[in-house]
Backbone and ligand atoms as CSV (ligand in chain L), in Angstrom:
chain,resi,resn,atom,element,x,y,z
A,1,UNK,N,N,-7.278,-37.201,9.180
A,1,UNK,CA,C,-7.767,-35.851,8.837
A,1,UNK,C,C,-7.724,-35.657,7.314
A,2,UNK,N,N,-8.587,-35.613,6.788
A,2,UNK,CA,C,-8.662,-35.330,5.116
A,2,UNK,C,C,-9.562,-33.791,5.107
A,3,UNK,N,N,-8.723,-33.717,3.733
A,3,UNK,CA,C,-9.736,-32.597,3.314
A,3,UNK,C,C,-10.273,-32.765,2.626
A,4,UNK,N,N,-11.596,-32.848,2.676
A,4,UNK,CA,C,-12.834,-33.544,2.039
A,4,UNK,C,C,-13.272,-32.386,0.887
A,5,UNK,N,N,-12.442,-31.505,0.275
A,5,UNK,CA,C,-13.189,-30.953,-0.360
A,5,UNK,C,C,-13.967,-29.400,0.245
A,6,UNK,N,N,-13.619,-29.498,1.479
A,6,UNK,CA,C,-14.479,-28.330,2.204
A,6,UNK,C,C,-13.084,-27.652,2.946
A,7,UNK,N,N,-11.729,-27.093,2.213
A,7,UNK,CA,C,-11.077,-26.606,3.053
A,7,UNK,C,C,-11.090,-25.106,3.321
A,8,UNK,N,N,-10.357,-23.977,2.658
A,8,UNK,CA,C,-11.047,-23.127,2.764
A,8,UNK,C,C,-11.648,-22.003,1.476
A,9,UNK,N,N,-12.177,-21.027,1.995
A,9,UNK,CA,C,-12.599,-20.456,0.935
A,9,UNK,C,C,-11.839,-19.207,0.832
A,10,UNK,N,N,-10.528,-18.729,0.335
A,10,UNK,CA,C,-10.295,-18.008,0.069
A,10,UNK,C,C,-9.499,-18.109,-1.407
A,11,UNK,N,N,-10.002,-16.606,-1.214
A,11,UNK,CA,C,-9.898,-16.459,-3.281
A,11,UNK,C,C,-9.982,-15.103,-3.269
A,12,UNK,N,N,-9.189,-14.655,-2.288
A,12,UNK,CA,C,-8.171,-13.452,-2.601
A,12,UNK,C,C,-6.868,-13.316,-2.932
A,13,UNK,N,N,-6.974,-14.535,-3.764
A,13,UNK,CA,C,-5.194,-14.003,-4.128
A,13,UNK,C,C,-5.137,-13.133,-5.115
A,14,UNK,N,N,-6.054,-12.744,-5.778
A,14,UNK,CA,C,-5.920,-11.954,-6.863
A,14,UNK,C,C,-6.822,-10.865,-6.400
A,15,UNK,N,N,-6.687,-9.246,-6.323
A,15,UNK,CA,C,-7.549,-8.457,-6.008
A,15,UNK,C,C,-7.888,-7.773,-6.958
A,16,UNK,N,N,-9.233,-7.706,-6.974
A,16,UNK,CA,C,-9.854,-7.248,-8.048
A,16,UNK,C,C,-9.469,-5.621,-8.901
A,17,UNK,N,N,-8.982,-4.871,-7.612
A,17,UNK,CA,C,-8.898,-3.626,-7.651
A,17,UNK,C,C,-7.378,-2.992,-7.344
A,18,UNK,N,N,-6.811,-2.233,-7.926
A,18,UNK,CA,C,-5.016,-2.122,-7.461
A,18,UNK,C,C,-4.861,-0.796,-8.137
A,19,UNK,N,N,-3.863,-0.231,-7.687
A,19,UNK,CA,C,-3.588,1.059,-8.114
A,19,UNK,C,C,-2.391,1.012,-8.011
A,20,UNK,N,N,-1.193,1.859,-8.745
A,20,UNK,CA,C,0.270,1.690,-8.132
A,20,UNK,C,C,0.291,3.463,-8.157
A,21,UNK,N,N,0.659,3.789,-7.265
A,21,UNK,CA,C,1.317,5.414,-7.306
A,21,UNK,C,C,2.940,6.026,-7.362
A,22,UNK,N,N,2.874,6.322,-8.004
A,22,UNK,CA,C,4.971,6.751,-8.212
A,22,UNK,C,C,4.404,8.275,-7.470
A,23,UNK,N,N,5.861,8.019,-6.836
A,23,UNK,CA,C,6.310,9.635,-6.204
A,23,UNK,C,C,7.735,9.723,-6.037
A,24,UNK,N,N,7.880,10.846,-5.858
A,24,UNK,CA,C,9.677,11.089,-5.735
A,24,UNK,C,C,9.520,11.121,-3.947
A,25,UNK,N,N,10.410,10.933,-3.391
A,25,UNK,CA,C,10.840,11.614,-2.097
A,25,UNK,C,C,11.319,12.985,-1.982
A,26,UNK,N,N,11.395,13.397,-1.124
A,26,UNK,CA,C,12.192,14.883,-0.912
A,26,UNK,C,C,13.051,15.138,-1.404
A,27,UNK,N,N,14.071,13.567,-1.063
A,27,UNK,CA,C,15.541,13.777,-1.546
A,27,UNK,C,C,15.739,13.259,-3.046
A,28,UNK,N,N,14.208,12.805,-4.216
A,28,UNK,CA,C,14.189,12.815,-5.177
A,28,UNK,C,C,14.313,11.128,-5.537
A,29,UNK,N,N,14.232,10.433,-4.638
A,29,UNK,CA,C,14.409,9.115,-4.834
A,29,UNK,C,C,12.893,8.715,-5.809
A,30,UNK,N,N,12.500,8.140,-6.606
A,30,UNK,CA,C,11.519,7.342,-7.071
A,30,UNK,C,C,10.934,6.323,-6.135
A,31,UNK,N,N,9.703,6.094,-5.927
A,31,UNK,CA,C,9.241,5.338,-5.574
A,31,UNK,C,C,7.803,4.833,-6.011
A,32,UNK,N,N,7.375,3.535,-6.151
A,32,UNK,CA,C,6.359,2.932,-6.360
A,32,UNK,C,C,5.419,2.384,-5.339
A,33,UNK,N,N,4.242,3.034,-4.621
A,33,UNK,CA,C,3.190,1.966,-3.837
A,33,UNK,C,C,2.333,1.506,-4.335
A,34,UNK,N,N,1.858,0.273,-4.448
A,34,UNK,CA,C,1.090,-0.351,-4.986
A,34,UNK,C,C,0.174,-0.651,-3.816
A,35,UNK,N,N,-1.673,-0.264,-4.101
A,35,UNK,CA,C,-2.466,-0.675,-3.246
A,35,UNK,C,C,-3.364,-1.637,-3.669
A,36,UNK,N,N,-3.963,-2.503,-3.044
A,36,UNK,CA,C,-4.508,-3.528,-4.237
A,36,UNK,C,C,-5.854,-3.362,-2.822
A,37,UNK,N,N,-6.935,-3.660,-3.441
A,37,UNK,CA,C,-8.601,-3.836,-2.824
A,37,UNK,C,C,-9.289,-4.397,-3.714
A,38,UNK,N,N,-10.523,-4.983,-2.914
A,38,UNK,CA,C,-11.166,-5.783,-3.372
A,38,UNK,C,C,-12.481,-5.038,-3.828
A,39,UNK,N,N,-12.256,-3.710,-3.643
A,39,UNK,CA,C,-13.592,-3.012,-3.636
A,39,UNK,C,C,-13.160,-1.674,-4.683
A,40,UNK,N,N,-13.183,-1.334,-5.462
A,40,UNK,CA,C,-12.565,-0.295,-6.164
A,40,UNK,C,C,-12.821,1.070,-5.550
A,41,UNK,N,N,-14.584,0.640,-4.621
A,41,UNK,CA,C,-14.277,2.298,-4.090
A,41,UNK,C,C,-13.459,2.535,-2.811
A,42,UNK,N,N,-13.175,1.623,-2.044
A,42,UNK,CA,C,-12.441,1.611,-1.419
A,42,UNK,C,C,-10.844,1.886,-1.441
A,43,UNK,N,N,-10.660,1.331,-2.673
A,43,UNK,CA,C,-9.578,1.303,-3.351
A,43,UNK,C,C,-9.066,2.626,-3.458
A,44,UNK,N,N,-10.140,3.422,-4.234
A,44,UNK,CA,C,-10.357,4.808,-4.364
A,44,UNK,C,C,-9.694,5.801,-2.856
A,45,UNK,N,N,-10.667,5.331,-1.972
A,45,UNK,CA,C,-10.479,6.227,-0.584
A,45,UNK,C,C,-9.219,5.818,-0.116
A,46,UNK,N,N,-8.471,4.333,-0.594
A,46,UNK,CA,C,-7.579,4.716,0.425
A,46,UNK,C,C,-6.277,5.394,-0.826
A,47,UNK,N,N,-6.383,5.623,-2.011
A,47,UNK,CA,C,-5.221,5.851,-2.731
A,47,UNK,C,C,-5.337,7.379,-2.434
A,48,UNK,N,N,-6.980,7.847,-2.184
A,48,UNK,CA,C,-6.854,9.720,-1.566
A,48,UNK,C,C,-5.851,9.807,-0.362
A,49,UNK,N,N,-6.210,8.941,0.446
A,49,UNK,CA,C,-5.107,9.171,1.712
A,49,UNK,C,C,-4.094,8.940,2.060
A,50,UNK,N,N,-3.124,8.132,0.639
A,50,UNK,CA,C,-2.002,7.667,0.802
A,50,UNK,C,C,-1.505,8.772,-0.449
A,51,UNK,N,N,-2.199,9.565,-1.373
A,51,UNK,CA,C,-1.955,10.458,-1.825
A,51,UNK,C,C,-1.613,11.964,-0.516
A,52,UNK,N,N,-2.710,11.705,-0.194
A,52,UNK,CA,C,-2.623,12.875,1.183
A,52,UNK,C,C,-1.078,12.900,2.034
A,53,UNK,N,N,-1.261,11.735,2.297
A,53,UNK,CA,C,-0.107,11.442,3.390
A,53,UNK,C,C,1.392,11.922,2.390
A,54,UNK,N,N,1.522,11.520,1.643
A,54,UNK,CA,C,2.446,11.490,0.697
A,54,UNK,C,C,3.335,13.178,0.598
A,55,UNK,N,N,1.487,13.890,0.187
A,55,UNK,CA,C,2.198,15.227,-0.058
A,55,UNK,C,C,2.269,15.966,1.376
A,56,UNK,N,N,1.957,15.056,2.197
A,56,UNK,CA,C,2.188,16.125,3.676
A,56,UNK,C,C,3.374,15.682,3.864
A,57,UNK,N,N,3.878,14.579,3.452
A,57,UNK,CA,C,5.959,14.661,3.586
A,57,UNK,C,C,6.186,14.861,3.051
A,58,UNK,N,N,6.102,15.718,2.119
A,58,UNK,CA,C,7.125,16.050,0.971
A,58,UNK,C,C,6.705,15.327,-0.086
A,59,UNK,N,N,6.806,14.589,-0.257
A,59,UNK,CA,C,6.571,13.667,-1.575
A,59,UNK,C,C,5.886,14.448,-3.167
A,60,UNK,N,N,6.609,14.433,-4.220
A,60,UNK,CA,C,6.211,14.593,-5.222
A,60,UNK,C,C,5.686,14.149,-6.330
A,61,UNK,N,N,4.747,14.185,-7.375
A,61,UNK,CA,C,4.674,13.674,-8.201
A,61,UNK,C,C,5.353,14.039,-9.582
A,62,UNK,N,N,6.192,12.822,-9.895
A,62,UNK,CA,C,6.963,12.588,-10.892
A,62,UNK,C,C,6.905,14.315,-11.721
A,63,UNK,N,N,5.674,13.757,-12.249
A,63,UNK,CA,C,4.785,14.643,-13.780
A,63,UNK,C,C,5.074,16.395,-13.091
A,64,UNK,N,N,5.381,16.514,-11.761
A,64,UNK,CA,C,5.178,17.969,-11.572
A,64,UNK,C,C,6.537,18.267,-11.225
A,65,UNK,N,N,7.270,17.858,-11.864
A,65,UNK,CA,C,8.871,18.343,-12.095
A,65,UNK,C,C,9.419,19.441,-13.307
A,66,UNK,N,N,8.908,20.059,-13.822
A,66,UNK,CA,C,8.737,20.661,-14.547
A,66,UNK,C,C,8.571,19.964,-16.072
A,67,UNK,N,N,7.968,18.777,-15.862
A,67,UNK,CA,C,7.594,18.303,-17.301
A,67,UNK,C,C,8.774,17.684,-17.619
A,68,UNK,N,N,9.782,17.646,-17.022
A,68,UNK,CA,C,11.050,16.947,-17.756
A,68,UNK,C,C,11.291,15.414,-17.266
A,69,UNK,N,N,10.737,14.169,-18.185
A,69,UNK,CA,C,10.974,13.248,-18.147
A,69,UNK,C,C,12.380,12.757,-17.220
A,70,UNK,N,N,13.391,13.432,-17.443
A,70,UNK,CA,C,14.704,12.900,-16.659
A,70,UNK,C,C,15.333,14.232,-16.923
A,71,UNK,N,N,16.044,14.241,-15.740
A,71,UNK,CA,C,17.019,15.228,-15.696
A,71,UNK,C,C,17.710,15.332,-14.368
A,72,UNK,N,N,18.796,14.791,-13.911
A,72,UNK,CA,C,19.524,14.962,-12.463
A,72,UNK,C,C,19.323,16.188,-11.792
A,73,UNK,N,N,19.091,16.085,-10.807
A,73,UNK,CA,C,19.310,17.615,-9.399
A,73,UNK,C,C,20.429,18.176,-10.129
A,74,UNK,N,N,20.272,19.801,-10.243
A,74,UNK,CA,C,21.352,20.612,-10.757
A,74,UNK,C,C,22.230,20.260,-9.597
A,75,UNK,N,N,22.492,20.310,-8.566
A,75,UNK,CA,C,24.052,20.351,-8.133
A,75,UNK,C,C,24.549,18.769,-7.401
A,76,UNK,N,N,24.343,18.212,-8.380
A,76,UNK,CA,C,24.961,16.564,-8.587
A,76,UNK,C,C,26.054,16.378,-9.089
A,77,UNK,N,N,27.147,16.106,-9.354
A,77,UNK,CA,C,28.292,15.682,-10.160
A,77,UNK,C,C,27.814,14.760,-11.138
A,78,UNK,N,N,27.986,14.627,-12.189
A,78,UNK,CA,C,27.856,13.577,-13.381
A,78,UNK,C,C,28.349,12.247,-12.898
A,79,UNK,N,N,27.930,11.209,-13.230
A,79,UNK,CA,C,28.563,9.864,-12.527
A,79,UNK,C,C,30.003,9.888,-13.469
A,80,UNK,N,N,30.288,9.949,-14.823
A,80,UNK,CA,C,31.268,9.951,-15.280
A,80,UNK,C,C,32.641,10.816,-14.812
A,81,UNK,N,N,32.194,11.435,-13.698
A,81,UNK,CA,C,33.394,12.233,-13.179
A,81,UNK,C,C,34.094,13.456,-13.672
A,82,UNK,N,N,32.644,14.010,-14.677
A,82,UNK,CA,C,33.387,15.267,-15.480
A,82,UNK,C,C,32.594,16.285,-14.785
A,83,UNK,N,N,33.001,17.433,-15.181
A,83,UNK,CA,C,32.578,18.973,-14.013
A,83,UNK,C,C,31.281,18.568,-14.128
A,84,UNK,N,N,30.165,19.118,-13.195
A,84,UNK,CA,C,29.136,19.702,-13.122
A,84,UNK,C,C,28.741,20.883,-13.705
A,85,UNK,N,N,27.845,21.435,-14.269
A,85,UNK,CA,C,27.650,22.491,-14.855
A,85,UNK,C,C,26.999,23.679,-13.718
A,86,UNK,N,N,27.740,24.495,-13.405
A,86,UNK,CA,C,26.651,25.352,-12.424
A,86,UNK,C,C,25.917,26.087,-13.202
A,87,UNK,N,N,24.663,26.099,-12.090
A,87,UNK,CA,C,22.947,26.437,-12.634
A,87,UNK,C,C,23.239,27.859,-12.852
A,88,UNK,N,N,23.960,28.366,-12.286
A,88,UNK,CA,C,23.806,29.900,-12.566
A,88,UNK,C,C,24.472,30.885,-13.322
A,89,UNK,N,N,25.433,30.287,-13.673
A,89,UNK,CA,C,26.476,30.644,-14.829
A,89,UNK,C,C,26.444,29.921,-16.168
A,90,UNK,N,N,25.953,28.852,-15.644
A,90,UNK,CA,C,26.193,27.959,-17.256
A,90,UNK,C,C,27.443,27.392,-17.806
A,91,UNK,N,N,28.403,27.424,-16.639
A,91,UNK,CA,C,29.997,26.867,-16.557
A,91,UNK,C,C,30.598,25.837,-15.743
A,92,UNK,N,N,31.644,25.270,-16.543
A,92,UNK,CA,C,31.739,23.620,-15.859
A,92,UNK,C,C,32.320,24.029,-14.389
A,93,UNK,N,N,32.006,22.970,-13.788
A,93,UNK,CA,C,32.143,23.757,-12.014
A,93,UNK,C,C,33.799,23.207,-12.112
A,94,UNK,N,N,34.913,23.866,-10.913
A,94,UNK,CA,C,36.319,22.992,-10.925
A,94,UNK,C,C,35.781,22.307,-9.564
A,95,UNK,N,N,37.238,21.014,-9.913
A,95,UNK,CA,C,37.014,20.671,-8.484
A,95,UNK,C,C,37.738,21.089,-7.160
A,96,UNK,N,N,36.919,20.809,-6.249
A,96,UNK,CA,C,37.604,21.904,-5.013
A,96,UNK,C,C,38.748,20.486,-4.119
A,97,UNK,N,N,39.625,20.989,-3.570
A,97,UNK,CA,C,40.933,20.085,-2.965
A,97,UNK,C,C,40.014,19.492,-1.848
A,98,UNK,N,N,38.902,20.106,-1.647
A,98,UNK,CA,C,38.077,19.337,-0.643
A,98,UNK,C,C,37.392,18.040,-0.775
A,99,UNK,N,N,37.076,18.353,-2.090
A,99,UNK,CA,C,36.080,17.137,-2.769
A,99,UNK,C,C,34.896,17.791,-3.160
A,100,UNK,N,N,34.192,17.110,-4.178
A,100,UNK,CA,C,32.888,17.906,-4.716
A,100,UNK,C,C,33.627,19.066,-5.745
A,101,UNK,N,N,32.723,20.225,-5.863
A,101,UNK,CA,C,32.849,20.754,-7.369
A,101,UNK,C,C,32.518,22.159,-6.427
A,102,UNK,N,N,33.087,23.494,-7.204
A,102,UNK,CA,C,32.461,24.631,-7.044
A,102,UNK,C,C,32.744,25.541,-8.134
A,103,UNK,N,N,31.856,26.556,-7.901
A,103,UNK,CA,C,31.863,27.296,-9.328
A,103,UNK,C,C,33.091,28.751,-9.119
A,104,UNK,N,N,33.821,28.901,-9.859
A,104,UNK,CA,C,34.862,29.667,-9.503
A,104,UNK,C,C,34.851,31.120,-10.385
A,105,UNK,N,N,33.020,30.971,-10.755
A,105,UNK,CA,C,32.716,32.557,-11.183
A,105,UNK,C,C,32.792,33.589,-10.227
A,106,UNK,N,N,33.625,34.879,-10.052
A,106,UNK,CA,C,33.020,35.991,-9.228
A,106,UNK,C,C,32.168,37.082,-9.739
A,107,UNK,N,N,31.250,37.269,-9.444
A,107,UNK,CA,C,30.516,38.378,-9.498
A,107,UNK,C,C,30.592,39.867,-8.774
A,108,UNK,N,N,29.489,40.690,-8.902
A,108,UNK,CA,C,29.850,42.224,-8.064
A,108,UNK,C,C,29.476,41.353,-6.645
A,109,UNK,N,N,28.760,40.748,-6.207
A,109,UNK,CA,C,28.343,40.130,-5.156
A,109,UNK,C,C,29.610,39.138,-4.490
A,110,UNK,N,N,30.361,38.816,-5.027
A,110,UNK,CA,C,31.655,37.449,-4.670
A,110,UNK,C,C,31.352,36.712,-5.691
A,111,UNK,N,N,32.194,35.477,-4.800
A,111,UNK,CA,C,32.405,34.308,-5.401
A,111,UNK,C,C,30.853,33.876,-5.383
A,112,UNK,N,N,31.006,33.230,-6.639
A,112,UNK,CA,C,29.784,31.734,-6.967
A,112,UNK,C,C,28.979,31.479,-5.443
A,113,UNK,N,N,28.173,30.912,-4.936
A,113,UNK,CA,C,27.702,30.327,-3.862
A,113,UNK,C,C,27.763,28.724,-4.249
A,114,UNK,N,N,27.806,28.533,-5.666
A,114,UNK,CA,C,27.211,27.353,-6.455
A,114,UNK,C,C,28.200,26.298,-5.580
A,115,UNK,N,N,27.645,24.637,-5.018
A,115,UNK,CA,C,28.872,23.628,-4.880
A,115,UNK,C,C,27.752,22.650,-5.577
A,116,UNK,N,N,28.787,21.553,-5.686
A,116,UNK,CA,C,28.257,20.038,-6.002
A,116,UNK,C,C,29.199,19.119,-5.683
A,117,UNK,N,N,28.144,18.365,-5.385
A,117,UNK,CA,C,28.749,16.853,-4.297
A,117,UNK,C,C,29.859,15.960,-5.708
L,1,ZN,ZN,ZN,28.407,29.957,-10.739
């Protein structure tokens, strides 16, 4: 059995056409899909419907975060292990004997509602 030269013809390893889309998840994770076609308009229709699909779960785009290149979920703990700042006071959160962070402002309303993990 030789291959005489006539084996096969494919020469799609490289696709002509590719798109990559970043989105956040719900829970803010980053993510990258990359669609690759051989047809750009195709390419086109399917990045509308994987755009579609995207924002019917939730999914966000990066750029519509309020413009801020980086910035952690307000009620995150700092990885360095120092307070959190609560969003609504503008004060370092303490930590609670439970674990996580809370804000130990009272107002005419009570205590803070503010926690962080
Ligand atoms: Zn507060």
């Amino acid at each position: 059995m030789t291959t005489n030269g006539t084996t096969s013809t494919v020469h799609h390893t490289e696709a002509p056409a590719s798109a990559t889309v970043k989105a956040l998840t719900p829970q803010g994770f980053e993510v990258l899909f990359t669609i690759r076609d051989t047809d750009a308009a195709q390419l086109f229709a399917r990045l509308q419907s994987l755009a579609g699909y995207l924002e019917k779960s939730g999914y966000t785009p990066p750029a519509a975060r309020g413009g801020k290149p980086k910035g952690p979920p307000p009620m995150q703990a700092p990885a360095d292990g120092s307070a959190p700042m609560c969003p609504t006071h503008q004060k370092p959160m303490k930590a609670s004997q439970y674990g996580g962070w809370y804000c130990s402002h009272k107002d005419d309303a009570g205590y803070c509602s503010q926690k962080a993990k």
